[in-house]
N, C-alpha and C positions, 0 to 999 in steps of 0.2 A: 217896237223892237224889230231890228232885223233880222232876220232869220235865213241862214248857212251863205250866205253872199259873203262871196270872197269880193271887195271892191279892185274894180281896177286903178291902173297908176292914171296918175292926172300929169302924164307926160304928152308935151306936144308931138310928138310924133305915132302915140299908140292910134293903132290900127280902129276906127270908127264900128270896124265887124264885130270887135271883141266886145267892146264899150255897149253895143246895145246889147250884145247879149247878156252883159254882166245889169245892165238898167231894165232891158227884160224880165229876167229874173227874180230882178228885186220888185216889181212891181206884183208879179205872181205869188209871190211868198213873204214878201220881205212887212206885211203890213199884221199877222195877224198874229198875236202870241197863243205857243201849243199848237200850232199848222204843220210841227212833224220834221220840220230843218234841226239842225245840228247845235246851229249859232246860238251864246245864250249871252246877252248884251249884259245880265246882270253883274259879269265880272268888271264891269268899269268900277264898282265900287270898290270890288279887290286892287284894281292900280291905282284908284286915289287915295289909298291908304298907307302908300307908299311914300318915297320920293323923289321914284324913278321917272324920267322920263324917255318917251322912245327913244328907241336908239337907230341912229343914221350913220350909212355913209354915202356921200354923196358928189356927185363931180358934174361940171359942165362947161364943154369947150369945143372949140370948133370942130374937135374931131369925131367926140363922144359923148352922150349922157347918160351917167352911171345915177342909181339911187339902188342902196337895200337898206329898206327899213324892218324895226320889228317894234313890237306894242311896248309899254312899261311894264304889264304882265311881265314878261319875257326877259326885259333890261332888268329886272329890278331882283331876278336869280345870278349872282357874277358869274358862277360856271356858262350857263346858257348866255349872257351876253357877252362872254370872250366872246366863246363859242361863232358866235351870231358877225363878231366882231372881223375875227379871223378871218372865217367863212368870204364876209364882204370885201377884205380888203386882197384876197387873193384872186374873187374874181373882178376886182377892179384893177389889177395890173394886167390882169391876162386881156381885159375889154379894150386897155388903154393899145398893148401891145399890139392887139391886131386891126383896132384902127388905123394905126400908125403906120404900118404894116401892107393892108390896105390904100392909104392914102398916096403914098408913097408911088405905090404901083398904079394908082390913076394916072399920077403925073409923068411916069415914064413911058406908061401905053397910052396916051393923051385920051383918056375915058372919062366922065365925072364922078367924084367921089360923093357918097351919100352920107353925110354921121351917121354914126352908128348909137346904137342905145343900148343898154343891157339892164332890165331893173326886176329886183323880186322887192316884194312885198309881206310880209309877215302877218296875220292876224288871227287875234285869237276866236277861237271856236269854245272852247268851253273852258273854265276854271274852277275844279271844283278840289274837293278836299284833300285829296294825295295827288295829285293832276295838272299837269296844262297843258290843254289840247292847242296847236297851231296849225296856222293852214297856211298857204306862200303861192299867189300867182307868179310867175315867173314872166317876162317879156322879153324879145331880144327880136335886135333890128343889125344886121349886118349891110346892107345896100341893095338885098334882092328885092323880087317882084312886090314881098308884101312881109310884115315881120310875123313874128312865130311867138307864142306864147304854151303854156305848160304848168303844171300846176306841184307842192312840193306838201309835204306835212309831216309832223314829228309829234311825241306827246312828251312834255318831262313828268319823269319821277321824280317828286316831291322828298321822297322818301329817301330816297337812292341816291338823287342829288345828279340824274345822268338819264342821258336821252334816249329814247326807245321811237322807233317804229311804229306806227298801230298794230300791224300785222304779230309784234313780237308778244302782244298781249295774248294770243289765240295760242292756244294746241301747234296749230301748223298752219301754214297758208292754205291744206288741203282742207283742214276742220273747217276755217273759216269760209271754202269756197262751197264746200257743202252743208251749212248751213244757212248761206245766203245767195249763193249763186244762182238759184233756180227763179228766185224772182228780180233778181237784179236782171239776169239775160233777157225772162219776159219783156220788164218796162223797156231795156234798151230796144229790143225790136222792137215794140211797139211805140216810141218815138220814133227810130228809123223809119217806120213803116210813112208816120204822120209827115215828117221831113222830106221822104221819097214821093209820098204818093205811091206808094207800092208797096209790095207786104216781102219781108227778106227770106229769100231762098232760104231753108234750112238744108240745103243740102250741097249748096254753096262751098267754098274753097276760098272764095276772095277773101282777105283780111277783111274789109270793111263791110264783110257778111258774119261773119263769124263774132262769140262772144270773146273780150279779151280775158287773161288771166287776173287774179287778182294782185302780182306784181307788175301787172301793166297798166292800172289803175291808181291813182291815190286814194286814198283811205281817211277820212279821219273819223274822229270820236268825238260825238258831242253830247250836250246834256244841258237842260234845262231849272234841274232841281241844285245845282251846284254843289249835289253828294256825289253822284253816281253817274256814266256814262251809259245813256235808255236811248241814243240814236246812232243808227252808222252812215256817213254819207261816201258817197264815191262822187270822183270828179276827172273824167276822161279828156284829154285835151285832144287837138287836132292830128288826124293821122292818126292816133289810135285805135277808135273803129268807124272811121268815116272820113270823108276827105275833107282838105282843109274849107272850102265854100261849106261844109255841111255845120262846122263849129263845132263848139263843145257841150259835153253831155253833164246834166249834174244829178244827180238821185239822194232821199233821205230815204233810209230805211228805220221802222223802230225796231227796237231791241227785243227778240222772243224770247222762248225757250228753247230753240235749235241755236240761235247766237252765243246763249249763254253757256250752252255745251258743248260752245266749240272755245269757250276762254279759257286760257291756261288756267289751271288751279291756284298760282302764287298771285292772280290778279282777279279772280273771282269776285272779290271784293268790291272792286271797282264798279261792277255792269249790274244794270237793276235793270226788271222787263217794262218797256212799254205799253201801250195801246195800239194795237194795233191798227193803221193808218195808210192809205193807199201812197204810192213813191213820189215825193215829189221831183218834177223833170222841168230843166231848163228849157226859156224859150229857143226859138229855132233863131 
């Protein structure tokens, strides 16, 4: 079973840096079931019950390679596959428009034009009884130095039939930040430390010292028993607290009793405590 790896796109142009950090990772956590990640593979059996299969859009041309996918999970809710649908096909006019756009102006300022690329990816993290947790690498390549990736996630309610946030499950982003903040900022310094080779100012002012907020991070919700959401993982892309050569950060936290009391009351239901377990952290 894998465990909280979000895979990258298996596009020709995606960046080699990102790729091993995403085959890094997997090699650290991705072998051991109950190792404390988010991901719980046992929902495959929920999409083959269906007869949904993933859902695509996808384009490729001289100018551009477009792809946003998302799981059968996912396709196989119509609201959340419009949803998913829409989503894709508006940022596939806007990727077409300014390649175009782009290309264009190579050829007037006689400079060379790079394709561009723009692709998310969809996958699911947990699937359990009122729930589906998603998670979405994001990548995008316009012609500079090097492309840029970013990470997206959302949970549906089952119930409700409508998409939420992780954050919207909590009290407040403040509840959620103080009951998990104090060990999420540890482990991130103490990866920056490992990263740096140096241990980070705390008294610092740089962004790339400092802890980010919990709207500056993605969030998701994962779970392994397919009742209840018993992990939190965050996943920090570049430029949010490091530079882009430093990569990305990924962390699993389980679920306490300071988590649990920071969940809204109408979602209670949802989050059951785990074992407690040291964080799991991306490779470098």
């Amino acid at each position: 079973m894998r465990l909280f790896l979000i895979p990258l796109l298996l596009s020709s142009v995606l960046a080699s840096g990102a790729c091993s950090e995403a085959q890094e990772y997997e090699a650290k956590v991705g072998l051991e079931e109950g190792a404390g990640s988010t991901t719980d593979r046992s929902v495959a059996a929920t999409a083959n019950d269906t007869d949904a299969e993933p859902g695509a859009v996808e384009l490729e041309n001289e100018r551009v390679e477009f792809s946003h996918t998302w799981p059968a999970a996912a396709n196989a809710i119509p609201k959340l596959a419009v949803r998913f649908e829409s989503e894709a096909q508006t940022a596939l006019g806007e990727a077409q428009a300014m390649a175009a756009e782009d290309q264009a102006a190579s050829r007037g300022e006689g400079w060379e034009f790079r394709p561009h690329a723009a692709e998310k990816e969809w996958e699911t993290v947990a699937d359990i009884t009122d729930w589906l947790s998603l998670s979405a690498l994001i990548y995008s390549y316009t012609g500079g130095a090097h492309p840029n990736y970013g990470y997206d996630s959302l949970v549906w309610d089952k119930r409700a039939d409508t998409a939420r946030a992780p954050l919207d499950l909590f009290r407040s982003a403040a509840a959620f930040k103080t009951a998990l903040w104090g060990r999420f900022c540890d482990a991130l310094d103490a990866e920056r430390a490992k990263r740096r080779g140096e241990a980070v100012d705390p008294q610092s002012d740089n962004a790339f010292n400092t802890c980010p907020e919990p709207r500056e991070v993605t969030v998701l919700l994962g779970s392994s028993n397919t009742q209840t959401f018993h992990r939190i993982g965050i996943l920090i892309g570049p430029y949010v607290a490091g530079p882009y050569a430093e990569g990305s950060y990924e962390f699993t936290f389980p679920v306490d009793s300071a988590v649990i009391d920071a969940v809204d009351p109408d979602y209670v239901e949802a989050f059951s405590r785990a074992p407690q377990k040291q964080a799991r952290i991306s490779g470098d």
